[in-house]
Residue, then its C-alpha position, 0 to 999 in steps of 0.5 A: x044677752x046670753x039666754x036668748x037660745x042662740x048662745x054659742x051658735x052663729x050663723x051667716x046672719x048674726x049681726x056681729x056688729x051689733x053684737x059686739x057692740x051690745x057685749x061692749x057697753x054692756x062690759x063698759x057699764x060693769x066697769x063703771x065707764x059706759x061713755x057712749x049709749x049702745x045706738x052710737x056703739x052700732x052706728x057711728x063709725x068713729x065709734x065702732x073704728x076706735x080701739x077699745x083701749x080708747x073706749x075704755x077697756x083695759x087689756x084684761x077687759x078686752x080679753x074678757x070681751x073677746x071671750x064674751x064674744x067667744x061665748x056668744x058665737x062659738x067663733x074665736x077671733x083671730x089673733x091678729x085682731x086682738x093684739x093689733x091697736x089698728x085692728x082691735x075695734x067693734x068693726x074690725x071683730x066683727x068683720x073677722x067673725x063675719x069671715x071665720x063664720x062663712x062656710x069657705x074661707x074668703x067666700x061672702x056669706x051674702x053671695x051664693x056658693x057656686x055649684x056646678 
């Protein structure tokens, strides 16, 4: 995933889910636990909502991801969702990266800027 030319940049663009996603299985399959093929990872929401304990990962794994992620995006994940069972999901990262990613805190990257 990483020497596609977009390493350590993201823009309001970047498919975080997908992403993340793709790190995680990529990850799980390195440990030798790959239980779910990517497709489910991206879509399925009972997937994608689970804590990454439950898909796998121990806690030096998901520190890993997260620098993986790290890596990938040039963001850093907030620490309220790497230390948060409830929050420590494809999801939920990809959500904090889609707002630490905007160019105004709490703004939507879909919606233009207002300009007056």
């Amino acid at each position: 995933m990483g020497d596609n030319g977009t390493a350590g940049r993201a823009d309001t663009g970047t498919d975080f889910a997908a992403l993340i996603a793709g790190l995680l299985v990529e990850m799980l399959g390195e440990l030798g636990t790959a239980p779910f093929p990517l497709d489910e990872v991206r879509t399925e929401g009972s997937i994608r909502n689970r804590d990454l304990v439950e898909l796998g990962l121990g806690s030096l794994d998901w520190i890993r991801l997260a620098l993986r992620v790290g890596e990938e995006t040039g963001l850093e994940l907030p620490e309220e969702v790497l230390v948060d069972a409830g929050r420590r999901t494809v999801a939920s990262w990809a959500e904090a990266l889609l707002l630490a990613s905007c160019p105004t805190p709490g703004t939507n990257p879909a919606e233009p800027l207002d300009q007056e």
